[in-house]
N, C-alpha and C positions, 0 to 999 in steps of 0.2 A: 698434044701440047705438053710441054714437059712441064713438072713444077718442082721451087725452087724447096731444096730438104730444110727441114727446120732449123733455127738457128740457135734454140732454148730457151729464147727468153718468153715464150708465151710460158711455157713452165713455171721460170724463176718468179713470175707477175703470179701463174697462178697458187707455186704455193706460199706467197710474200701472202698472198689475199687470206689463202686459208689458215695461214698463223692472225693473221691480224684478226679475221673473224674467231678464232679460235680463241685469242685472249681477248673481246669483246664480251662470247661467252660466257669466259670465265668469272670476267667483272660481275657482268650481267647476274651471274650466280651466286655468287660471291655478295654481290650488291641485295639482292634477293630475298639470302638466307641474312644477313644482318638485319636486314628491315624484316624480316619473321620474327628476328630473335626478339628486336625491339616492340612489336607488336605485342608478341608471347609477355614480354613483361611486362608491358603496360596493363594487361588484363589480369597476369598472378597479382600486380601492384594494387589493382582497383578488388580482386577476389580475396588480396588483404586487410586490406581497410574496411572492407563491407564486413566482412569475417569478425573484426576486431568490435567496429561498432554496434554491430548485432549483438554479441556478446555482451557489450557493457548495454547496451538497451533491451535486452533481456533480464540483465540482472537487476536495471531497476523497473524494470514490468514484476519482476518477481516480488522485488519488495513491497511493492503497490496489491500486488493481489496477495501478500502476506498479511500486510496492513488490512484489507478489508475482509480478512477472513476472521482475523483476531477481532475485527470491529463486531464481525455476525457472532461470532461465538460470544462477545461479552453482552448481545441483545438479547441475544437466547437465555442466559442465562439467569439478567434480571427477569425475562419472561419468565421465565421456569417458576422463580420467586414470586413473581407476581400473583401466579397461576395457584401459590400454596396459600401464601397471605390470604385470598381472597375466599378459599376452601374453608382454612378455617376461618374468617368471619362471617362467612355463611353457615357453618355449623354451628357457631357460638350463637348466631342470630336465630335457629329452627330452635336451638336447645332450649334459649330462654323466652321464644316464643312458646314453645309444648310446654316450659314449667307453668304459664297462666293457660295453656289449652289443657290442661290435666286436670281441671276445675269441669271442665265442660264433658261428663263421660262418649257423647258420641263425635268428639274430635280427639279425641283420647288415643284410638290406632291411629287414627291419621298422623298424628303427630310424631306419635313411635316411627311408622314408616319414614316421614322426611327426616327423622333423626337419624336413624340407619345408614339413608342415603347418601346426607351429608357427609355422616362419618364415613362411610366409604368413597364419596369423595377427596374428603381430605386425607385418608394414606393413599389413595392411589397418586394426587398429586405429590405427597411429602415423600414418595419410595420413589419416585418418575428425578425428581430435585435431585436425591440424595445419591441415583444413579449418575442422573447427567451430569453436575458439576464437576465433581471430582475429575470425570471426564475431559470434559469441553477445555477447564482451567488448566490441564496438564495439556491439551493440545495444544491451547497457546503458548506456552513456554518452548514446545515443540516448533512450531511458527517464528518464534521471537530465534531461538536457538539454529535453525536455516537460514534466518535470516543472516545474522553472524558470518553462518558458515560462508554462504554468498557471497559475503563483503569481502572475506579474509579472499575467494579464490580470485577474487578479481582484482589483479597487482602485475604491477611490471614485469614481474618475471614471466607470470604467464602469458603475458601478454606477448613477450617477445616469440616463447614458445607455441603461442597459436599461430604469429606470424609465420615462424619455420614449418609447421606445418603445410599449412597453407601452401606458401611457396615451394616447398618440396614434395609434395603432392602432386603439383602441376608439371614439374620439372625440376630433376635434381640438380641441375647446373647453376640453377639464380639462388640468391643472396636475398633474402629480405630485414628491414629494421623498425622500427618507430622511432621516427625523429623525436631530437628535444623538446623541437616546439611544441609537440603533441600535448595535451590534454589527459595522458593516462592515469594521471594522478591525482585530475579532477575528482576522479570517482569518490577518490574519500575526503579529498574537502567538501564535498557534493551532499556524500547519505552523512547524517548525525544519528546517536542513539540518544532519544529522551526516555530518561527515567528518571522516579524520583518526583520532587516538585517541576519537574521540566513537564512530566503527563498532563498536566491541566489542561492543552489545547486537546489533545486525545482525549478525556474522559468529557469535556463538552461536547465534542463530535459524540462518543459511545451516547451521550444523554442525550442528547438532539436527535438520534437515530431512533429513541425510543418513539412507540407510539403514543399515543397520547392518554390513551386506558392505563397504559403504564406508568407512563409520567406523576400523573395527577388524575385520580379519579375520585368525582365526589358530587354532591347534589343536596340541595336544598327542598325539605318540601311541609306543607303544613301538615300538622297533625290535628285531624277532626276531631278526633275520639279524646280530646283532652285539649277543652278549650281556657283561656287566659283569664286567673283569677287572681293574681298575684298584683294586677295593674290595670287601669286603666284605656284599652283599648282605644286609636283612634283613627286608625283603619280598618279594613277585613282582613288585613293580614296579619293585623296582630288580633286578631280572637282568638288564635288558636297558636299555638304548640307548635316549634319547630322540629322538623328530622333532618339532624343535618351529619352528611354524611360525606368524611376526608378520608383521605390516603394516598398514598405514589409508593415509588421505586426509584432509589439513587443510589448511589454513590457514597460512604463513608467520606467526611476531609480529607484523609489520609490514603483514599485509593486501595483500601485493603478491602473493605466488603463492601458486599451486595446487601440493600436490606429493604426491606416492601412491609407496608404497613397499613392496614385500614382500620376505618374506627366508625360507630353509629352512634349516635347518641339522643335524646331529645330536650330539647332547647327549652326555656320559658321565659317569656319575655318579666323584665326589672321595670321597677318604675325610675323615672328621671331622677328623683330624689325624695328626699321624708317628707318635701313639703310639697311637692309635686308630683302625685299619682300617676300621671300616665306612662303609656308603655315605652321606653327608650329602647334601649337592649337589650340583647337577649343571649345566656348564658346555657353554659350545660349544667340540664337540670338529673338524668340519671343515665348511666352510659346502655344500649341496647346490642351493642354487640361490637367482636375483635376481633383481631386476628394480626397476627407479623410473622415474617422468618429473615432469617440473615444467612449470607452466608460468607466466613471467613476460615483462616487458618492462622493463632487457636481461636478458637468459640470465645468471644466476648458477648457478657449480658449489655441489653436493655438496644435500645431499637431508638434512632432519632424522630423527629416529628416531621417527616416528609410528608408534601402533596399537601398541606395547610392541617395535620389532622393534628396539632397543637391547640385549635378549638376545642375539642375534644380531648381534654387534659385525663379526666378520670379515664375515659375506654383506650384513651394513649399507654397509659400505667399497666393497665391490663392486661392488654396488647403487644406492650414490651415484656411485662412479667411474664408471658407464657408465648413467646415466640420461638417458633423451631429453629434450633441452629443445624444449620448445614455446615457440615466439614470438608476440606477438599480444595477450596478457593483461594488460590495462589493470590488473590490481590492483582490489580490490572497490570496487564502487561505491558511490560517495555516495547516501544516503536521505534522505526527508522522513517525518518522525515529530510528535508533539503536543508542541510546545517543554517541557509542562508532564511533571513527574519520579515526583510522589509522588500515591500511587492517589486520596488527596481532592482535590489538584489535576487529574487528567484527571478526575474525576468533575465536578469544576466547569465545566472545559473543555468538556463532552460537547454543551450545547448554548448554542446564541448566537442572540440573536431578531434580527426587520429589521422594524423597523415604516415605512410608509410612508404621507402623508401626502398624499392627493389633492383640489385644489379648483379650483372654477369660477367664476369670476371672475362677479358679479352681471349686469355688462353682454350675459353670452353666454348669458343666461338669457332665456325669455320672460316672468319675470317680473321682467323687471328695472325695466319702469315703477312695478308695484305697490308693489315695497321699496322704490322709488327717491325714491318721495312719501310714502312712512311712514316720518315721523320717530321712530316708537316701536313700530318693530319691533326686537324683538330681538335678533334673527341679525342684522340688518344691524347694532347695537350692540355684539354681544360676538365676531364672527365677520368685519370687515371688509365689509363686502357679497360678502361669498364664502358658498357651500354648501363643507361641508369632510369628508370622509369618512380615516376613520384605519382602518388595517386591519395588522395584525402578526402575519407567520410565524415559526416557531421553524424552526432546524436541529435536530438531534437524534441522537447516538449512538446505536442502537436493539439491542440484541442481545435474543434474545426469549429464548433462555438464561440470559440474566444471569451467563456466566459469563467475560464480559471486560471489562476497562476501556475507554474509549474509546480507537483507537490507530488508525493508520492505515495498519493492512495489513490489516483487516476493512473489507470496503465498506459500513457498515453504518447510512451517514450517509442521514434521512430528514427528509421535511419536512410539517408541520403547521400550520393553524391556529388561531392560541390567541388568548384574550384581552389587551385592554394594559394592560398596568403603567399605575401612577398616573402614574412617569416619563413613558412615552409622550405621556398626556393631556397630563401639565404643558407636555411638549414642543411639541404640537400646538398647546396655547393661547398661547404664548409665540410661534412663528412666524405664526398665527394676529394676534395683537394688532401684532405687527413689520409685518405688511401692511398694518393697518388703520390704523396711524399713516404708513405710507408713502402 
């Protein structure tokens, strides 16, 4: 059977077919790598924003654990004080107890011995003060002074430049920005520096931090050995002789020293009046023992009546007249706090977004011939010949308690991301249309 010679056109069909498949390919590839390209930016966009917000939520976790380190060093060091105060009214009180046990020959060493003791007591505590202030008070300036530094580095400009990082890290073709609408500039309406009469909320925190030995330490108690002849008794509690014993650790008004005081003394009850004999109250009858130290920069005399030991007026005078001054003590240090006052305001404050705006310029695309000869694509119409990817992190006060405001002696700054504000968009397409007419 014969057959009929070809005529061509299964050919012409077949390679009609294989151009058509061949530029489906193309698309397909083409199509392909733009939706990579736009993927790839949407991740440098989101590896921006996370980047940026990190950054600002680190710098205020640093100021939070700067704050609380200046907080421990300024407890330590009323400590320290306390620790000397209390040396020497301990030695004051062996001293002028062995001057009535020097009467008694076989309490006689004994009493040398707890004299000794005390006094090497109190310079080990007064050499331990006069080391560690100096110290601790020039750390904090150091603390306060980082802090600063922190605040200065976190600014628009760098901010722009972590951006470019970022994005050009990942790929040197894309573009990245921080839009207007951003937040970057929250940062410093955000931290304030109190010093000065601003410190007050900080030196009530430092003094509420104290423990309570420190604070105010003191005790009431009778004395047997010297019962009540001056009046009329009409309890058991007044037969006898009070030992009443005050002192604390504060705060100068003025935030410049440290000062720690104690006092012993013993009381003896008054009668109500000349015509009325019995016992009312009761007064300091002779002081039994002192002790104070301060510490400031210069050394100012006399010591205030902290912890109540202003009952104790003579062993206060004492007490102040021969208190160790420590030198070295810069005065409390300046803090960084949320400028903002009232609890809807830090609630406001708590968190500040960063949106950032990543694009790639058409030409650095592979498909930039295809959009380049389509006059009625889209994106190259409403998007400049750019792919544009928008991605926005949040800061965030985060207390999982809920039982504080935002503030910045909790490190408790976290970072998320969230969706954009309509702002953001407007933002986007507003820079967007600005390139596409450039």
């Amino acid at each position: 059977m014969l057959r009929r010679p070809p005529q061509g056109f299964v050919m012409l069909m077949g390679l009609g077919l294989s151009l058509v498949l061949g530029l489906v390919l193309l698309v397909l590839g083409l199509s392909s790598s733009l939706l990579s390209d736009k993927q790839r930016g949407q991740v440098l966009a989101d590896a921006a924003s996370l980047s940026v917000a990190n950054w600002y939520a680190q710098a205020l976790n640093y100021q939070a654990y700067a704050n609380r380190a200046i907080l421990a060093n300024e407890v330590m060091m009323a400590q320290s004080l306390t620790a000397l105060a209390w040396s020497k009214h301990a030695e004051t009180l062996v001293n002028n107890t062995g001057s009535f046990a020097s009467f008694l020959p076989a309490l006689r060493v004994l009493a040398g011995w707890a004299s000794q003791a005390a006094q090497a007591s109190r310079v080990s505590a007064e050499l331990a003060a006069r080391t560690e202030i100096p110290i601790r008070s020039g750390y904090t300036r150091v603390l306060a002074a980082s802090q600063e530094a922190m605040r200065l580095a976190v600014n628009p400009f760098a901010t722009q430049t972590l951006v470019n990082e970022v994005v050009w890290s990942g790929d040197r073709r894309f573009f990245g920005q921080y839009l207007p609408s951003s937040d970057v500039s929250a940062y410093y309406r955000l931290v304030k520096t109190y010093a000065g009469e601003e410190r007050a909320p900080f030196a009530s925190l430092v003094t509420g931090e104290l423990d309570g030995f420190t604070r105010a330490r003191g005790y009431t108690q009778r004395l047997y050995l010297l019962p009540t002849t001056s009046c009329i008794p009409t309890s058991i509690d007044r037969l006898f002789h009070r030992m009443v014993r005050r002192g604390g650790t504060a705060l100068s008004a003025d935030y410049s020293e440290w000062e720690a005081i104690d006092t012993l003394s013993a009381h003896q009850w008054r009668r109500r009046s000349w015509w009325n004999r019995t016992c009312g109250g009761h007064r300091e009858a002779f002081p039994m023992a002192w002790g104070a130290s301060d510490a400031s920069v210069p050394v100012r005399p006399g010591v205030a009546a902290h912890g109540g030991s202003g009952i104790n007026p003579s062993a206060r005078r004492l007490a102040s007249g021969s208190s160790a001054a420590i030198t070295g003590y810069l005065g409390l240090s300046a803090y960084r706090d949320l400028s903002q006052t009232s609890p809807e305001q830090r609630k406001a404050a708590g968190a500040f977004r960063i949106p950032v705006l990543v694009r790639l310029p058409a030409r650095n695309t592979l498909a930039d011939r295809l959009f380049a000869q389509s006059s009625q694509s889209l994106t190259t119409q409403a998007m400049g010949s750019a792919l544009w990817s928008l991605s926005t992190a949040e800061v965030r006060f985060v207390d999982l308690q809920g039982q504080n405001l935002p503030n910045l002696f909790l490190p408790f700054w976290r970072v998320q991301r969230v969706s954009s504000s309509l702002a953001d968009q407007a933002a986007a397409l507003a820079v967007a249309n600005a390139r596409k007419e450039n």
